[in-house]
Residue frames relative to the residue before (quaternion, step in Angstrom):
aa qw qx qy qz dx dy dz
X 1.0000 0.0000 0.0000 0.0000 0.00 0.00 0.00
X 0.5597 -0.6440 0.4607 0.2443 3.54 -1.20 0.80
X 0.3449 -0.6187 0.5848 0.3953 3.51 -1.06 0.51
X 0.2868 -0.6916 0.6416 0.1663 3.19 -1.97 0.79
X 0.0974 -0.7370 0.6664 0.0572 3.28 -1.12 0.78
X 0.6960 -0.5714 0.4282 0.0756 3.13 -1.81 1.68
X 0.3060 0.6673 -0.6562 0.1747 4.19 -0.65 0.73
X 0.6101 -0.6677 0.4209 -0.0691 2.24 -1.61 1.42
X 0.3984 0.7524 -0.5013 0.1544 4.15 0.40 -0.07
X 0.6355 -0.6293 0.4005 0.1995 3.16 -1.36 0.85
X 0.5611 -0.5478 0.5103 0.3531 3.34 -1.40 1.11
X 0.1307 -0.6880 0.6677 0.2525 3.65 -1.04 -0.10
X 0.3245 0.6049 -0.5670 0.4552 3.51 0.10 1.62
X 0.7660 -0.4366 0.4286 0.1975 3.05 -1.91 0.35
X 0.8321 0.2949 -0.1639 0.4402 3.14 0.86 -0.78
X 0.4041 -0.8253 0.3225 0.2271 3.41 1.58 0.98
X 0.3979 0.6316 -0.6170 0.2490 3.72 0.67 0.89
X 0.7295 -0.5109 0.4100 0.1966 2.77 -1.98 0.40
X 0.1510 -0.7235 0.6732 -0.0251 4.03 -0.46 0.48
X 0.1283 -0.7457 0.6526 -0.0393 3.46 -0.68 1.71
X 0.0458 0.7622 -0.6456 0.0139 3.70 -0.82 1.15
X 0.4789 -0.6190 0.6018 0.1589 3.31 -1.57 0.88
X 0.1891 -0.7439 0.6386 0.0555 3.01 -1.40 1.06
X 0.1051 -0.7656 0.5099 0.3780 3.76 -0.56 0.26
X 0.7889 -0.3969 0.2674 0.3855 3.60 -1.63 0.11
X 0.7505 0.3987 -0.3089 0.4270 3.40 0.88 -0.73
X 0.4490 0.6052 -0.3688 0.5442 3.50 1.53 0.32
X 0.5563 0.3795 -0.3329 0.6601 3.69 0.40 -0.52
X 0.6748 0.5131 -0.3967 0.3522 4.14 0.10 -0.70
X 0.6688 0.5034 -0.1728 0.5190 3.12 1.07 -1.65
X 0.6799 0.4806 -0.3153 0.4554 3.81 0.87 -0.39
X 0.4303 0.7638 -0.2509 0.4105 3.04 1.52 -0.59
X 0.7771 0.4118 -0.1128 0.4623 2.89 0.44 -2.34
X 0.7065 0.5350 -0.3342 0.3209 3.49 0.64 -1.21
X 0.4407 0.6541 -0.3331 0.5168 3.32 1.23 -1.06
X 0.8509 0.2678 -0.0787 0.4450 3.96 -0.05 -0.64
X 0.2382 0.6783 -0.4664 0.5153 3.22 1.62 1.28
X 0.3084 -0.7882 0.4460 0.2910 3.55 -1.06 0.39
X 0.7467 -0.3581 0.0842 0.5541 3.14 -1.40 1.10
X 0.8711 0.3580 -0.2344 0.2408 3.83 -0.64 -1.45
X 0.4796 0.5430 -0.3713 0.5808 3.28 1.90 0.03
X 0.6947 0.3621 -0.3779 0.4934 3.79 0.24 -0.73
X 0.6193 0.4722 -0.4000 0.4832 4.20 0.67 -0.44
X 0.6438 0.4121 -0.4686 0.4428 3.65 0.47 -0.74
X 0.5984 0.6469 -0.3334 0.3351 3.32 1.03 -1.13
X 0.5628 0.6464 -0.1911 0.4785 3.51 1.27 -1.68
X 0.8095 0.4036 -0.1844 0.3845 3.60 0.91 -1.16
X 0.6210 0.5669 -0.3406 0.4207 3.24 1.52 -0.30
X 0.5532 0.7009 -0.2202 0.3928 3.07 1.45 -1.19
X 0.5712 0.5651 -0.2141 0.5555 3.68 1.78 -1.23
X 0.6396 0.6409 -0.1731 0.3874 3.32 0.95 -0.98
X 0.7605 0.4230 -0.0969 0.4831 2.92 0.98 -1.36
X 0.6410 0.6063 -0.1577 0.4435 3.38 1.19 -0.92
X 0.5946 0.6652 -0.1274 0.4332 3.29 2.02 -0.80
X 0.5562 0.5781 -0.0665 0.5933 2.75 1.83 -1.52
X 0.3446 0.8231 -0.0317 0.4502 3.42 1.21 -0.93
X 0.8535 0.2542 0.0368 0.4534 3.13 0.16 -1.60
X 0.4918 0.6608 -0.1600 0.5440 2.88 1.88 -1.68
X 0.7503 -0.2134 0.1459 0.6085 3.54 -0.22 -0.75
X 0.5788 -0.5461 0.5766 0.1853 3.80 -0.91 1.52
X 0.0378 0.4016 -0.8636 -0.3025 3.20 -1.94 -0.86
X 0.0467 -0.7556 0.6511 -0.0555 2.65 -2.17 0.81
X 0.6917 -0.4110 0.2231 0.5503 3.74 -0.89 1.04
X 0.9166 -0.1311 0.1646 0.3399 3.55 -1.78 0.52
X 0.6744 0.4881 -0.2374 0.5007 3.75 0.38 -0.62
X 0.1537 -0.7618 0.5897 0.2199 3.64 0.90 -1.06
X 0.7884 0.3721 -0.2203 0.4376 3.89 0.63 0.55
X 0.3733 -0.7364 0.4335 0.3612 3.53 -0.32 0.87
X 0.5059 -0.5461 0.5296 0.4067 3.77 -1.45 0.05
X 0.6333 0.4436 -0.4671 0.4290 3.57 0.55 0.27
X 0.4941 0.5660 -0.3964 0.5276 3.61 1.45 -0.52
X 0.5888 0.6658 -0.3020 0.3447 3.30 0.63 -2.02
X 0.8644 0.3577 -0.2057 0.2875 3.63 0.61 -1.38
X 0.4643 0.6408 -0.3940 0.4675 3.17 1.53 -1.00
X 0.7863 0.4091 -0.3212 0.3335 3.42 0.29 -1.29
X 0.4671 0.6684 -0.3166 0.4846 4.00 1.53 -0.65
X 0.7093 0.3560 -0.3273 0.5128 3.53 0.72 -1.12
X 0.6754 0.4845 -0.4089 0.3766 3.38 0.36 -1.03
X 0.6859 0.4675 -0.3715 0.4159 3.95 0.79 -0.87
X 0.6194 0.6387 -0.2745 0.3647 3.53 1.26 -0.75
X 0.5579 0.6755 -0.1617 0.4543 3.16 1.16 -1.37
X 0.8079 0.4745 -0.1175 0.3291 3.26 0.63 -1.97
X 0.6425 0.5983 -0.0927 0.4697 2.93 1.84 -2.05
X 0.8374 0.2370 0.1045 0.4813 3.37 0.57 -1.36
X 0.0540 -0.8498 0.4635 0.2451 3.52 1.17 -0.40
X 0.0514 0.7361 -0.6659 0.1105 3.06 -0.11 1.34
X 0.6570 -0.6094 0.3247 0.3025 3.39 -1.48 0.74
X 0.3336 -0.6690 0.4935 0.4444 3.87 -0.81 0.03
X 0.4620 0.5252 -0.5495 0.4569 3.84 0.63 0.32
X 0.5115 0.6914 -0.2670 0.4348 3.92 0.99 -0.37
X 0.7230 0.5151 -0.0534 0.4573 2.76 0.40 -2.21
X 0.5909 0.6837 -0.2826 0.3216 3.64 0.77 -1.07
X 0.7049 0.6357 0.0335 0.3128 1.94 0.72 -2.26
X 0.6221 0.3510 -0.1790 0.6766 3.88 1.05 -1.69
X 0.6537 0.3734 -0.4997 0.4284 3.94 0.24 -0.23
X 0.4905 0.6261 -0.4741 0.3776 3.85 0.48 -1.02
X 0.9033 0.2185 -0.1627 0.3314 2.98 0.26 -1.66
X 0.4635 0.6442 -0.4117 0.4480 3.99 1.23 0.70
X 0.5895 0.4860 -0.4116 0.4969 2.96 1.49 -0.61
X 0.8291 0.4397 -0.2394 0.2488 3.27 0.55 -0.84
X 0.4464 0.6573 -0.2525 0.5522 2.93 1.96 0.11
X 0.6799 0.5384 -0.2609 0.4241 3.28 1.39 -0.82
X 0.6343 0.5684 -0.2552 0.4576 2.87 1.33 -1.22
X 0.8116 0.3018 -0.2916 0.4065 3.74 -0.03 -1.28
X 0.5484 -0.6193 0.3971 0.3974 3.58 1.37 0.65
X 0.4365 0.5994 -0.6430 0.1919 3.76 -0.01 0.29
X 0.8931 0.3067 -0.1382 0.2989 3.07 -1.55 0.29
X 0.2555 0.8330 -0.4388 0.2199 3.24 1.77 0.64
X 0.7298 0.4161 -0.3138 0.4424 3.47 -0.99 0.66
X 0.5531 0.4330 -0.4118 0.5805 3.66 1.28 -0.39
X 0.7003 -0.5442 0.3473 0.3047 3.18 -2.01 1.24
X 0.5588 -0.3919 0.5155 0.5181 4.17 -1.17 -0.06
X 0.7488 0.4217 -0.3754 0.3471 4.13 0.02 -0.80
X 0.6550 0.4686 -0.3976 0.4397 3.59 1.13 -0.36
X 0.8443 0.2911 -0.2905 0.3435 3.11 0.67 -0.89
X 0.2050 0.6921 -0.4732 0.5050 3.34 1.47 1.04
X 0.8223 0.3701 -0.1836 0.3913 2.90 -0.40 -1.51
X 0.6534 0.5094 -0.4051 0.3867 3.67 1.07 -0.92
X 0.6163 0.6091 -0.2741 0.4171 3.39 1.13 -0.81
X 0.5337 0.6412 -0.3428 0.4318 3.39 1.53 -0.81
X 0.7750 0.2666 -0.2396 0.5206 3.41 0.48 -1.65
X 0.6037 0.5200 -0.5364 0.2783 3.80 0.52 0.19
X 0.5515 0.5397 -0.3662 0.5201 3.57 1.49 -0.42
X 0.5182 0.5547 -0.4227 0.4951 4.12 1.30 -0.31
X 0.6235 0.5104 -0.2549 0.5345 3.63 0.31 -1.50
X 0.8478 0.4214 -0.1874 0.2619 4.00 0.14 -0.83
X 0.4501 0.5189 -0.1817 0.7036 2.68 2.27 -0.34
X 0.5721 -0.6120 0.5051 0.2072 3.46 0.32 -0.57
X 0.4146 0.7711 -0.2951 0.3826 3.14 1.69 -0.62
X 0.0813 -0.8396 0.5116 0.1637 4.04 0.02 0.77
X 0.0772 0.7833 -0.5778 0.2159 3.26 -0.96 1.36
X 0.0725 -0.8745 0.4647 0.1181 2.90 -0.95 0.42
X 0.8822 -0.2035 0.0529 0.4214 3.61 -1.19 0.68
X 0.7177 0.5659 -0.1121 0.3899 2.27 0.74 -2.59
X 0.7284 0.5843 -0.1889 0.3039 3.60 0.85 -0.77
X 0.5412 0.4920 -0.2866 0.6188 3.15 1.45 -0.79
X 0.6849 0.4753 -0.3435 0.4323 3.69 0.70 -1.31
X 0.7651 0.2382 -0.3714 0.4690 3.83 0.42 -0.01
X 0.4927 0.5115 -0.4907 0.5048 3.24 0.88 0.65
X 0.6902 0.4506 -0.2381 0.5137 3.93 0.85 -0.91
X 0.3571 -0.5128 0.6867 0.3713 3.38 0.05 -1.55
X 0.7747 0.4562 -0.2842 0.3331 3.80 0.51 -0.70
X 0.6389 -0.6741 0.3159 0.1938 2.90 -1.20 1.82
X 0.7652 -0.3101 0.3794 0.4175 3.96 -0.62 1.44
X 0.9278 0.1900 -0.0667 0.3141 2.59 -0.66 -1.94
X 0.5438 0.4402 -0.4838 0.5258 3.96 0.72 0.49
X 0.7677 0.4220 -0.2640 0.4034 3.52 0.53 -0.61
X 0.5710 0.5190 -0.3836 0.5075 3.46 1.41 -0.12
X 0.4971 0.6696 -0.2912 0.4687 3.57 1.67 -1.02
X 0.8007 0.3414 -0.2682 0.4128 3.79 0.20 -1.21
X 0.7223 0.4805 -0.3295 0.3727 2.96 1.04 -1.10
X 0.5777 0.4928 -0.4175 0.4991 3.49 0.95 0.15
X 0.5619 0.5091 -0.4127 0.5048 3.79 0.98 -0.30
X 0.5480 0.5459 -0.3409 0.5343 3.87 0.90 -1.09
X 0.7734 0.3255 -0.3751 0.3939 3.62 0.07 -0.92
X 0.5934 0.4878 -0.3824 0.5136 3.75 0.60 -1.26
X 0.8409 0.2120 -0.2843 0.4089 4.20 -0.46 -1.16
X 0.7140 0.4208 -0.3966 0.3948 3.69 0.57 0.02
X 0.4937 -0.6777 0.4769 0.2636 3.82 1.23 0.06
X 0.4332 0.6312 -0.5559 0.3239 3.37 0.75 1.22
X 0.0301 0.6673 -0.7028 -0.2448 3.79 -1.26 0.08
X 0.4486 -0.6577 0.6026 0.0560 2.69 -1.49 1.29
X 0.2784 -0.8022 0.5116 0.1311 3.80 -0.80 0.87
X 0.3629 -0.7458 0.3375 0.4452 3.66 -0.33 0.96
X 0.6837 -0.3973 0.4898 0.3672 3.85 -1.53 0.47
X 0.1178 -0.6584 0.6714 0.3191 3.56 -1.07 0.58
């Protein structure tokens, strides 16, 4: 096994901590070597690297799923909308609250469609809108009992009260 050596490079966040990343030895080599490339080799290099990074931006990779949750939704509303016509005062409504689910980090590890959908029937329930599980779950695919789970985590950590359906 390679030795690892400690560097130091800044978080690129608000809260300016520090973020400690290992290098291994044959990295630092390979930087070496490249480093001692001539000039028009290290620029073509320089230009691919731009290139690539562009692309990059264009379409990301991203953990297991291969789609961001901001992609993830746009494309949810747009199937919802079409599939089911559901309202955009809805839609908003189940996105609002994903963002904010996304954000304060709850439910990490659970798939993008559960914690969609949970967000969905919490934006029903908050509206007033009577539904039930069973509904969202043959609309989703996800099993009741996960979606009945978050959406009770959403209500308790995000400080909603939910009024019963008449």
């Amino acid at each position: 096994m390679s030795e690892l050596h400690a560097c130091r490079l800044p978080r690129m966040s608000r809260k300016g901590q520090w973020r400690c990343v290992y290098i291994s030895q044959e990295t630092i080599e390979e930087i070496r070597n490249l480093s001692k490339l001539p000039k028009w080799k290290r620029k073509k290099l320089g230009e691919n690297l731009k290139r690539i990074i562009e692309q990059l931006k264009q379409h990301p990779p991203y953990k297991r799923s291969g789609i961001t949750w901001r992609f993830y939704v746009k494309n949810e509303r747009k199937k919802l909308k079409r599939n089911y016509q559901l309202s955009e005062q809805i839609l908003g409504e189940a996105q609002k609250y994903f963002f904010e689910s996304v954000q304060k980090r709850l439910s990490v590890g659970q798939s993008l469609d559960e914690r969609f959908y949970a967000s969905l029937y919490l934006a029903f329930r908050m509206l007033g809108i009577p539904k039930l599980l069973k509904d969202i779950t043959e609309i989703s695919g996800v099993s009741p009992k996960k979606l009945g789970k978050l959406y009770r985590l959403f209500t308790r950590e995000l400080n909603l009260t939910v009024h019963a359906c008449n």
